[in-house]
C-alpha positions as CSV (number, residue, x, y, z in Angstrom):
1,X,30.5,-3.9,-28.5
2,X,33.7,-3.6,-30.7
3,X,35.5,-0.3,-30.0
4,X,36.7,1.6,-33.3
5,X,38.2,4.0,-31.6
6,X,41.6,5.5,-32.9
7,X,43.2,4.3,-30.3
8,X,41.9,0.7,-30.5
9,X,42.5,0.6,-33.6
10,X,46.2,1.6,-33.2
11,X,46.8,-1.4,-30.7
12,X,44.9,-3.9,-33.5
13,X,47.1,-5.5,-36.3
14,X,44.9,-7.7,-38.1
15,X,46.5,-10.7,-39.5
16,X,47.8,-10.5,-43.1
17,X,46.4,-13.1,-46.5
18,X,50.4,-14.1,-46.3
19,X,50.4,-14.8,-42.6
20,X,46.8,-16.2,-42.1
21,X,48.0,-19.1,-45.7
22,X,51.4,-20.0,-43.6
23,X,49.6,-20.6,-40.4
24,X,47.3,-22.7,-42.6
25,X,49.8,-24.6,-44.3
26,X,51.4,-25.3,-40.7
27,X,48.5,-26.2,-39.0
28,X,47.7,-28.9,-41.9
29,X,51.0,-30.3,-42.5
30,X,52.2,-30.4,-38.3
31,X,51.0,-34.1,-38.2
32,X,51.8,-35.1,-41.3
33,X,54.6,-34.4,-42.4
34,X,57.9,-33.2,-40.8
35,X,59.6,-30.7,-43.0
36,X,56.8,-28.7,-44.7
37,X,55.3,-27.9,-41.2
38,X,58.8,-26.8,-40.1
39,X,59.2,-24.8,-43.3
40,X,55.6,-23.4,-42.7
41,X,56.4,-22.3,-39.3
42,X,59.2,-20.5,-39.7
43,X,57.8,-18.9,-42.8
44,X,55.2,-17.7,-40.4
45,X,57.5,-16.3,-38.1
46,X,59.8,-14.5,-40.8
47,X,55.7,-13.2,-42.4
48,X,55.1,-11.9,-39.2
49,X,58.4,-10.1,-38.3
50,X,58.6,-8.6,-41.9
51,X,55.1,-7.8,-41.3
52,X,55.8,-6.1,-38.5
53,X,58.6,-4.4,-39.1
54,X,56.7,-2.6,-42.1
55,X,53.9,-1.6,-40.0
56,X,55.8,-0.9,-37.2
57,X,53.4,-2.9,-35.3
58,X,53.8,-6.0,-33.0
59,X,49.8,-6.6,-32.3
60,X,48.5,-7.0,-29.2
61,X,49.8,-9.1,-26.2
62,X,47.2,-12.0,-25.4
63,X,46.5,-13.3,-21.8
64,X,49.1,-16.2,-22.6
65,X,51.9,-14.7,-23.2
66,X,53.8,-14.4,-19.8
67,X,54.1,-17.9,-19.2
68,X,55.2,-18.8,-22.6
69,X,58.0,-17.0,-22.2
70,X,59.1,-17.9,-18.8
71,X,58.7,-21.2,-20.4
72,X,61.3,-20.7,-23.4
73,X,63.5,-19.1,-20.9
74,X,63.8,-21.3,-18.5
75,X,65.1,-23.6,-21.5
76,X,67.9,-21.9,-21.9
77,X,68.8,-21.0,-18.6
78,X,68.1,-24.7,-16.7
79,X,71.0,-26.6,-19.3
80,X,73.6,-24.0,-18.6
81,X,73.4,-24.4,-14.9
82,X,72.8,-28.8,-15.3
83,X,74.9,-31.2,-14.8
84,X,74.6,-32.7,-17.9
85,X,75.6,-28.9,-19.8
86,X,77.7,-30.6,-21.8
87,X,75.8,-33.8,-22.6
88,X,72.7,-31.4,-23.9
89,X,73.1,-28.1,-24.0
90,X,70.4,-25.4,-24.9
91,X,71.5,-24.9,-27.9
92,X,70.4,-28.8,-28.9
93,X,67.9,-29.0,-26.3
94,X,65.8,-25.9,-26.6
95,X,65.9,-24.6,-29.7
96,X,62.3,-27.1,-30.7
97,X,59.9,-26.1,-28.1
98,X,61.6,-22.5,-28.1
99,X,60.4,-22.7,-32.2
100,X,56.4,-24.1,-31.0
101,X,56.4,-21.2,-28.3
102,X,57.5,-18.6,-30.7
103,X,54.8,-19.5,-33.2
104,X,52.2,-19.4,-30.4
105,X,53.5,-16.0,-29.2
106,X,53.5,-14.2,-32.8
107,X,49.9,-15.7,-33.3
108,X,48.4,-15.0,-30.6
109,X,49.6,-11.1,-31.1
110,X,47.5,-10.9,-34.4
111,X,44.0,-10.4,-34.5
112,X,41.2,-12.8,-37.1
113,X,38.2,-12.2,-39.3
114,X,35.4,-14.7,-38.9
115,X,36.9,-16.0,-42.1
116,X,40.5,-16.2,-41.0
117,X,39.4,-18.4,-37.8
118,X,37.3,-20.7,-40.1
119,X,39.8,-21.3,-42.6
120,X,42.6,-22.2,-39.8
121,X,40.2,-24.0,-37.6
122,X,39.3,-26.1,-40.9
123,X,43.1,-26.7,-41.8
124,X,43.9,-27.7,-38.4
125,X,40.6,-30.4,-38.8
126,X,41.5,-31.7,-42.3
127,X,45.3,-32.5,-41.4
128,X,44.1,-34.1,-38.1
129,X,41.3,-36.0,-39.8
130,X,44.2,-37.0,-42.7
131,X,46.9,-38.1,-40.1
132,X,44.4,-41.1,-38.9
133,X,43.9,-42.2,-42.5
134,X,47.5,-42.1,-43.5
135,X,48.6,-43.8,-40.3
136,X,46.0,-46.4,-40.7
137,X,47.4,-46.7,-44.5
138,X,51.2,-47.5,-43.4
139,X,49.7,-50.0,-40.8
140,X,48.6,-52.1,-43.5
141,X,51.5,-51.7,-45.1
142,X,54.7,-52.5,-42.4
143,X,54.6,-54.6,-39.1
144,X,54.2,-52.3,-36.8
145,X,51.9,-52.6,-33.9
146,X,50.5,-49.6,-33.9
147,X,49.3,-46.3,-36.3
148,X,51.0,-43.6,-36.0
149,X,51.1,-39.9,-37.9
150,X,53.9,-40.1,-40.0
151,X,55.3,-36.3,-38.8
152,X,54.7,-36.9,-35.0
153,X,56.4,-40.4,-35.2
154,X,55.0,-42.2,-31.7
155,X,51.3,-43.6,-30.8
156,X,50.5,-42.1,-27.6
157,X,52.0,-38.8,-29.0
158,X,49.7,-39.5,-32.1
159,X,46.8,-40.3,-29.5
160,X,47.6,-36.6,-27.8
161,X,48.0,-34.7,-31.2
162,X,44.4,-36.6,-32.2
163,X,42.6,-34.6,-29.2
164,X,43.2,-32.1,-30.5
165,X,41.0,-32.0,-33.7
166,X,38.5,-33.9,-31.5
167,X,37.8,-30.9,-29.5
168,X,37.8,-28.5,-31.5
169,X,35.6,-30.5,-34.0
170,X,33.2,-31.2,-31.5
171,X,33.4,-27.0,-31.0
172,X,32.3,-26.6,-34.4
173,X,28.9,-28.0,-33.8
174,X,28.0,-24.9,-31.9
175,X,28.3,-22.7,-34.9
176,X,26.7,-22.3,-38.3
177,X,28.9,-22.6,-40.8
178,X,27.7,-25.9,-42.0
179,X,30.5,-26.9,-44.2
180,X,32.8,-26.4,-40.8
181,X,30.1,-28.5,-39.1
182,X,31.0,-31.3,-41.8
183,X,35.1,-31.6,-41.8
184,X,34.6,-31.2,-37.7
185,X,32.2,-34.7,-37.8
186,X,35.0,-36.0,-40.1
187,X,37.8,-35.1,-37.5
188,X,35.8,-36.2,-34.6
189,X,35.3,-39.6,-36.6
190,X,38.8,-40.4,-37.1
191,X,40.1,-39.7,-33.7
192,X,37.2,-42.1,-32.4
193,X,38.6,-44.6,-35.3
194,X,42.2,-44.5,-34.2
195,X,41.4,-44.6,-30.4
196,X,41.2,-49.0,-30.4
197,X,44.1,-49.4,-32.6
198,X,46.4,-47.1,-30.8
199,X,45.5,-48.8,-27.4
200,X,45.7,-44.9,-25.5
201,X,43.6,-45.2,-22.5
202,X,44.9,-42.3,-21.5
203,X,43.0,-40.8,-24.6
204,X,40.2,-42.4,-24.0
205,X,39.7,-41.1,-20.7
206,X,40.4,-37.6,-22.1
207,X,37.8,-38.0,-24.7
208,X,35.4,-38.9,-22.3
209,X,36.4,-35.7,-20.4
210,X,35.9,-33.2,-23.5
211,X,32.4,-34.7,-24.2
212,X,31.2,-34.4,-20.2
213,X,32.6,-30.7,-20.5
214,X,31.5,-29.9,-23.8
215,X,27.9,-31.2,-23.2
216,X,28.0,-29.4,-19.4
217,X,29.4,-26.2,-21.0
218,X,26.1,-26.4,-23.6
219,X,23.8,-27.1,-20.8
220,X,24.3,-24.6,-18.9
221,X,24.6,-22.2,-21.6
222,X,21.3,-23.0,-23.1
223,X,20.1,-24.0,-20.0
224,X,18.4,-27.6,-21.8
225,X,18.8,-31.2,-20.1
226,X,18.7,-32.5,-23.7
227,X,22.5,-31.6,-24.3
228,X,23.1,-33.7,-21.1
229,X,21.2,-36.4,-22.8
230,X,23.0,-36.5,-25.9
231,X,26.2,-36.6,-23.9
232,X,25.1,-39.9,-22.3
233,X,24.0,-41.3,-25.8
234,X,27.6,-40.6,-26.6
235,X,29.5,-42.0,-23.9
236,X,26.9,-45.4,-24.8
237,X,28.0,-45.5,-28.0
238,X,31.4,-45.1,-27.7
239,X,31.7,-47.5,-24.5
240,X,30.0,-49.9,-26.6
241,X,31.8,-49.7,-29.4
242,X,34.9,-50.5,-27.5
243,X,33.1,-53.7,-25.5
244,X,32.0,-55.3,-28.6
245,X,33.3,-54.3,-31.8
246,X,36.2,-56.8,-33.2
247,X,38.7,-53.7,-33.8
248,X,38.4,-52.5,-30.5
249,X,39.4,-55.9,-29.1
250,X,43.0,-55.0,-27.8
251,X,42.1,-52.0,-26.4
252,X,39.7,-53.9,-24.3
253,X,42.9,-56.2,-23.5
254,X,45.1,-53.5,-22.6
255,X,42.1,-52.0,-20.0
256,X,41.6,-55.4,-19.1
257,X,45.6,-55.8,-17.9
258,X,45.7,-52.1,-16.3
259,X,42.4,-52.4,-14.5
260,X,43.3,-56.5,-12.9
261,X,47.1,-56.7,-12.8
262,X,49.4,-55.2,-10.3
263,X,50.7,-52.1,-12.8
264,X,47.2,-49.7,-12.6
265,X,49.4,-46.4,-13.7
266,X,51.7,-48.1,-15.9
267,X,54.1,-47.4,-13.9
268,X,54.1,-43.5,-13.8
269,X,53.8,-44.1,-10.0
270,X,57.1,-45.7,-10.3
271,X,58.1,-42.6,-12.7
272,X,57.2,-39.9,-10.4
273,X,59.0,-41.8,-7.4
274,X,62.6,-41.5,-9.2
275,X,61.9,-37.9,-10.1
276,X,61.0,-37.2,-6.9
277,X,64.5,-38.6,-5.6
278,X,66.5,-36.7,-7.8
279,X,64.5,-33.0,-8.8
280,X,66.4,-31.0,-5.8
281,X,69.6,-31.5,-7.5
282,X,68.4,-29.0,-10.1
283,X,64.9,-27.7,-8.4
284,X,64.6,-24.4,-9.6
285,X,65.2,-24.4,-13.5
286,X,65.7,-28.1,-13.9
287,X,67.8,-29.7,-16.2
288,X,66.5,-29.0,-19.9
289,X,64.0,-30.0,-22.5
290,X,64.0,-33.5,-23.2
291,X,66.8,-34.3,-20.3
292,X,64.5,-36.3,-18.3
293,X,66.1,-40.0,-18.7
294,X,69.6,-38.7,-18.0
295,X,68.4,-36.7,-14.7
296,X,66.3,-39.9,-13.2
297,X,69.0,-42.2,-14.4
298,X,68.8,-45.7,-12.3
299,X,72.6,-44.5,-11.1
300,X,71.7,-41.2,-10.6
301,X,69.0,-42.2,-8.6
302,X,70.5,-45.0,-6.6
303,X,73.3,-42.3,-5.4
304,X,70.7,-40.5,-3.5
305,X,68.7,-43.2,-2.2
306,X,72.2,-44.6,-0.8
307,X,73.4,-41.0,0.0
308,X,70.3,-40.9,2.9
309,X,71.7,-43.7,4.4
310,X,68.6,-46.3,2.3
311,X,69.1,-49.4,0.9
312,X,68.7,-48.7,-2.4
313,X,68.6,-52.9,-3.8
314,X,65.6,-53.4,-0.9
315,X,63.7,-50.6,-2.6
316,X,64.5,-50.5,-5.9
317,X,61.3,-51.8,-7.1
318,X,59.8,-48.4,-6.4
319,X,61.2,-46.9,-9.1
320,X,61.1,-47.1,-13.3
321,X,63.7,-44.8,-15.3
322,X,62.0,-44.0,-18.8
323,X,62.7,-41.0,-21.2
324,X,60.2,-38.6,-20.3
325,X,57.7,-38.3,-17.1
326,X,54.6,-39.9,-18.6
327,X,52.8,-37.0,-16.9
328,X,53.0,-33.2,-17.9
329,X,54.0,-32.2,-14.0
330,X,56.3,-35.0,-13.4
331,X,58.6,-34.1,-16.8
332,X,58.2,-30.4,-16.2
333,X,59.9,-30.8,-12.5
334,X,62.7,-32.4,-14.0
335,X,63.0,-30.7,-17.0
336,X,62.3,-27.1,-16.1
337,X,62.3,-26.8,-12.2
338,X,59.7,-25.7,-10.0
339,X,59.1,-22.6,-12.5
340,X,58.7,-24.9,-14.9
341,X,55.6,-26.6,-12.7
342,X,53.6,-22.9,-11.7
343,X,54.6,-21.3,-15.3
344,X,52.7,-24.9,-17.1
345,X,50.0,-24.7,-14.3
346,X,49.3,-20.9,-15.0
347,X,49.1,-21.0,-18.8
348,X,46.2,-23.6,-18.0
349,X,44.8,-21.9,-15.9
350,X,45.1,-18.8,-18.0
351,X,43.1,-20.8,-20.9
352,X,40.8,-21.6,-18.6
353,X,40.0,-18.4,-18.0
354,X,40.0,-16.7,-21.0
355,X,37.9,-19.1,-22.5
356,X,35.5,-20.3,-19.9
357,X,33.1,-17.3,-19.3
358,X,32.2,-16.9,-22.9
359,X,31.7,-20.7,-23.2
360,X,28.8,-20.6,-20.5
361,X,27.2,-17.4,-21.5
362,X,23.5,-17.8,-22.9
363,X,23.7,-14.3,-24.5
364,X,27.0,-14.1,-26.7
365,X,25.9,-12.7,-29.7
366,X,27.7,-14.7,-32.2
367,X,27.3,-18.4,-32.8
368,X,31.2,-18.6,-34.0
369,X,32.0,-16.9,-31.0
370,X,30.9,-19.6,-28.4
371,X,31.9,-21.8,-30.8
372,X,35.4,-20.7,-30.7
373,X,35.6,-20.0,-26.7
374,X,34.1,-23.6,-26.3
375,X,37.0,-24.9,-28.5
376,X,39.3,-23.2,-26.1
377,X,38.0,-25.0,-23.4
378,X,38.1,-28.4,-24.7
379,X,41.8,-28.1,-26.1
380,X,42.4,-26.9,-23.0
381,X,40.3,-30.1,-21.0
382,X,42.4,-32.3,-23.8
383,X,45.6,-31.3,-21.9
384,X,45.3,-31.0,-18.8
385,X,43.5,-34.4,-18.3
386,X,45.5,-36.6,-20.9
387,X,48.7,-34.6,-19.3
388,X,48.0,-36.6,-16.1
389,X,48.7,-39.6,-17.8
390,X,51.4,-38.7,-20.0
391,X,53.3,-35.7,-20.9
392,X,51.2,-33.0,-23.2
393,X,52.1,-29.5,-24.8
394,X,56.1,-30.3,-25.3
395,X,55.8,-31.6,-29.7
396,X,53.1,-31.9,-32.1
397,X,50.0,-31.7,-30.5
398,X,51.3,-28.6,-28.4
399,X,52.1,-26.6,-30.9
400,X,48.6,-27.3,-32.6
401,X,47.0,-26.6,-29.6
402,X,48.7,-23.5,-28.2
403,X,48.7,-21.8,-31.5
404,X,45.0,-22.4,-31.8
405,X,44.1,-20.8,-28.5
406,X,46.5,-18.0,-29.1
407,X,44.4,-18.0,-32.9
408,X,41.0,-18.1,-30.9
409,X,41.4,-15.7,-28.5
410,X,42.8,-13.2,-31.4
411,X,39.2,-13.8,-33.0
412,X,37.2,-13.2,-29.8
413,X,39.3,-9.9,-29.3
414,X,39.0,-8.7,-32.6
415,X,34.9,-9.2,-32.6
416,X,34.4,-7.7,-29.6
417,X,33.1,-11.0,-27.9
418,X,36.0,-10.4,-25.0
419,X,33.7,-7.5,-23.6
420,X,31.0,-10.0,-22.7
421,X,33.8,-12.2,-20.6
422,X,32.1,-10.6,-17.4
């Protein structure tokens, strides 16, 4: 039941035509290409501020907002107190993700029309479902070994910006808008397409993940073993697919070598053993985004190994030093502390949350809504599994996915569907 109260209506700021086209425009161009989708974001920002300045209005404050901005904080508090303060300061190391949390924040304070959610959710699908075609496009072209989307720059940050679409196109299935049903097929598609060339099982395993909880979140909604079914078919089809067809055949390679050698995790065993050497020289706020090589240093670490009285050359096989954590709770110790760990666990938690109850209802009242609360969910799944395995939320792909929550959860508040939560 949607309150139109006077008073709820004084704490609602519906988004504006201006605001709603540059959160489009960002949503389409984040994967593929690099300056419109910065130019769109910030135009965003400065729509919403002018916005709100005229209306005297900020919106309302969504369940997510806390630990966002602990988050940004902890940026720009963690460099000044590093070490390496003068190697990376905040001012070169947190002014990106401080950009991707301040888009999330601003739009997840607005609230969405049924047509407003469609049209971003539909943006969002087409530059996904794009990305995979243009990468495949400049494979064929240059020598690379892998696709990539030409903004995010790097495969198994293409893989986890790819996930992203995926869900949420598999979300669109629940509703009825048929046309949304038809660019979500195309989205999920393309990220099943560029899943054996880009050799991510770390993807793989997280796709597999969305489908289980997509089809279990159905089930039990609907309360109808056939979803469960059609799950199954799904995993078959894809698991064959990647056994037998001639495109998939290096992914098979690459499981092959993970699954028989002596390297199962790739080595983010290895990872997580330097980090773990070195994180209480910095434990609270850490050392800054995007820091992680220079505070797990093969020095840096070999100092404290040697500094507990170890033999660091006997052991030194434990370790391997790489840029970033290759899982989301490794690269947040180092990077931002032990807040850093509880603020990342309790925004996923908080999505969770906000998201879950409405997904498993049998009697929400609008198709779009369960629609959009079982997209919340499967971003959500997409993170938290594919950030065991390699470091989600911090470019791209987490800026597409917060922003979408924040978008989601603005749509469910403004139709009322939040009151059916419990």
């Amino acid at each position: 039941m949607i309150d139109h109260s006077a008073s709820a209506q004084r704490k609602a700021r519906a988004a504006s035509v201006v605001e709603v086209a540059f959160l489009g425009l960002a949503f389409f161009a984040l994967p593929l290409f690099e300056a419109p989708k910065n130019a769109a974001s910030l135009l965003f920002l400065i729509a919403y501020i002018v916005q709100s300045l005229r209306l005297r209005h900020l919106g309302r404050a969504s369940l997510f907002e806390w630990p966002i901005m602990g988050l940004i904080a902890v940026l720009w508090i963690g460099p000044v107190l590093s070490e390496f303060r003068d190697t990376l300061p905040p001012q070169d190391s947190a002014t990106r993700w401080t950009l991707l949390g301040l888009f999330a924040l601003a739009a997840g304070r607005l609230d969405y029309m049924a047509r407003d959610v469609k049209i971003l959710m539909a943006a969002l699908l087409l530059g996904g479902t794009l990305a995979v075609i243009d990468s495949f496009h400049a494979w064929s072209l240059n020598d690379r070994p892998f696709p990539e989307f030409r903004s995010v720059g790097h495969v198994n940050h293409s893989g986890m910006y790819s996930l992203i679409p995926f869900a949420l196109g598999i979300a669109t299935f629940t509703g009825r808008a048929l046309w949304l049903k038809i660019i979500g097929a195309f989205a999920v598609a393309a990220t099943l397409a560029y899943l054996p060339p880009s050799r991510s099982l770390v993807s793989g395993i997280a796709i597999f993940a969305i489908i289980a909880v997509a089809a279990m979140m159905a089930a039990y909604a609907a309360r109808k073993l056939r979803y469960l079914v059609y799950a199954g078919l799904s995993f078959a089809a894809i698991a064959a697919g990647i056994l037998t067809l001639p495109a998939a055949a290096e992914f098979r390679a690459e499981a092959v070598v993970r699954i028989t050698g002596d390297d199962l995790w790739s080595g983010r065993d290895k990872i997580l053993n330097a980090a773990l050497e070195v994180y209480d020289r910095h434990p609270i706020f850490g050392t800054g985004f995007q820091s992680f090589g220079l505070a797990t240093a093969e020095e840096i670490v070999r100092a404290e190994v040697e500094a507990d009285g170890r033999d660091y050359d006997a052991i030194k096989d434990r370790y391997w030093f790489y840029g970033h954590g290759h899982n989301l709770w490794t690269t947040m110790l180092i990077e931002r502390g032990l807040v850093g760990v509880i603020l990342i666990s309790w925004l996923l938690m908080a999505y969770f949350w906000a998201f879950l109850p409405i997904a498993l209802r049998r009697d929400v009242a609008q198709p779009l809504a369960r629609a959009v609360a079982q997209a919340g969910v499967l971003i959500a799944t997409g993170f938290l599994v594919a950030g065991l395995g390699n470091t989600t939320m911090m470019n791209e792909h987490g800026q597409a996915g917060m922003a979408m929550m924040a978008i989601l959860w603005g749509y469910l508040r403004e139709s009322g569907a939040l009151a059916q939560r419990h």
